[in-house]
N, C-alpha and C positions, 0 to 999 in steps of 0.2 A: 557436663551439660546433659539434661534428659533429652529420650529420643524426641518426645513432642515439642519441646522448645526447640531442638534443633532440626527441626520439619517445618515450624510455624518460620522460621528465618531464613531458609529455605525459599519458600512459599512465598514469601514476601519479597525477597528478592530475583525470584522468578518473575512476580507480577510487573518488578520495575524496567526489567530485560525485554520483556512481551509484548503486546500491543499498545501497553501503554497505560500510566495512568495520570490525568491530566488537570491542572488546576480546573478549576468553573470557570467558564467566562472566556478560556484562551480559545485560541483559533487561528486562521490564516487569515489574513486581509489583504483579498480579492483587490485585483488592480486589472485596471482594464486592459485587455489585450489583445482588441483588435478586433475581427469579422467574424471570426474563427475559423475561414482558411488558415492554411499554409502561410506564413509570411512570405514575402518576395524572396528572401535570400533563401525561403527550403526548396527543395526540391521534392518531384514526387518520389524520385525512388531512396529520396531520406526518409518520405513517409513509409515506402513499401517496404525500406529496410527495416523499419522498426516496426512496423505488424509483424513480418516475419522472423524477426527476433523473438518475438512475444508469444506467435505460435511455436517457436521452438521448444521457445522456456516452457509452454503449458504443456507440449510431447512429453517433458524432461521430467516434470515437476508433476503430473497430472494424477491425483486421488494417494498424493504424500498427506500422511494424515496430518491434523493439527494437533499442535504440543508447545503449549506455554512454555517460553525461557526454550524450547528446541530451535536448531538451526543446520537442520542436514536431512537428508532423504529418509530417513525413518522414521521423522517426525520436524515438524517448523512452524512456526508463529508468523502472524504476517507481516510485523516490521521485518524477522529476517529473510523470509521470503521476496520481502522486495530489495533488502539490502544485497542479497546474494545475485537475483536476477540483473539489477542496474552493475554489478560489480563483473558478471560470467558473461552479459552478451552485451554491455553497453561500456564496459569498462571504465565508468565511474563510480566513485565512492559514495555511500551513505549510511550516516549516522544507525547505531545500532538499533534504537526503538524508535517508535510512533511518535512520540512527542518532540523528539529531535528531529525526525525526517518531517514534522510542518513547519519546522522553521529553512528550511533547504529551500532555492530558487525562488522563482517569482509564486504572487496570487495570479489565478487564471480565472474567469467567468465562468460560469458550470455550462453556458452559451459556448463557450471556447474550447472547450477539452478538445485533445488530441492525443495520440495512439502514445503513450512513455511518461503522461504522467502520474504523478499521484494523487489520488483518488480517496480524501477521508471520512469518515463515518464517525458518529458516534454511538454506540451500542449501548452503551447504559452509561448512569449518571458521570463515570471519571473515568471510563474506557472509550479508550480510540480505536476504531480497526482502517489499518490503509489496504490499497491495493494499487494495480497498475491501468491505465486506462487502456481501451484496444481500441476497434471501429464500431461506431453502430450504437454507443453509448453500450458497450460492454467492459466489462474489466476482467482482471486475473489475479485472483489473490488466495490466500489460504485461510480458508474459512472454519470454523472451530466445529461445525457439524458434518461437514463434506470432505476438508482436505483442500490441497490446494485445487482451483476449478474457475472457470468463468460464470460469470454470473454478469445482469445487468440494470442499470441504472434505473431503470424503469419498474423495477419489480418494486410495489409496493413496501417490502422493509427496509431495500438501500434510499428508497426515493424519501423517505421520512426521515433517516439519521444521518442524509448527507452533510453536511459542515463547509467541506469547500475543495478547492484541487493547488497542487501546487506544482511547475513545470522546472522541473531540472534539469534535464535534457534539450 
């Protein structure tokens, strides 16, 4: 097999490991969920527990560069960056890429977000990129020009390719 055929297949199966690429048309379907407090059965310090899980993860994890198909501190894509972070400080499982992690848990209202969900984008025409929700309409995720970082909802390029949230936790 030539090196460039076995680069292009490579490459391609990197793309499929990575953030994702998604039929047209799919997505999450948002289900109502409430005021968007806290439900009666959380508590606050279930909330506090999970920001300050999240600052941890961002201590741990913070300007880990981005690397398609990577999943470790020399480099990580952001389905694994959120698969690693729900698995290290939340100790649930999730699916290895982006297009499998929006079918996980409930739809949440983008009115409703709270600090542990996920959080998806669309970046271009068949690319997802997720991240983690925090307080304040911020998130944490690993972004392909930055590294893993927070960033938030509000900034002009996440606010245009949002799609939807989905609450695991």
């Amino acid at each position: 097999m030539s090196t460039k055929r076995y680069l292009s297949i490579i490459s391609f199966l990197f793309l499929l490991t990575g953030c994702g690429v998604v039929p047209r048309d799919s997505g999450p379907q948002s289900q109502p969920s409430g005021s968007g407090n806290l439900p009666a059965a959380a508590s606050v310090s279930s909330f506090d527990r999970v920001v300050n899980q999240l600052h941890s993860a961002h201590r741990e994890w913070e300007g880990t560069p981005y690397q398609l198909g990577g999943n470790g501190i020399n480099g990580i894509d952001c389905s694994a960056f959120t698969q690693v972070v729900y698995r290290d400080f939340f100790g649930e499982d999730l699916p290895r890429n982006t297009r499998n992690q929006l079918q996980e848990g409930s739809g949440v209202r983008r009115e409703s977000i709270r600090p542990g969900d996920l959080i998806f984008f669309r970046t271009s025409r068949n690319v997802l990129h997720v991240g983690i929700a925090m307080e304040d309409g911020d998130f944490l995720h690993a972004s392909v020009s930055s590294g893993v970082m927070i960033s938030n909802l509000s900034e002009s390029y996440w606010a245009g390719r949002y799609i939807g949230t989905r609450r695991v936790l």
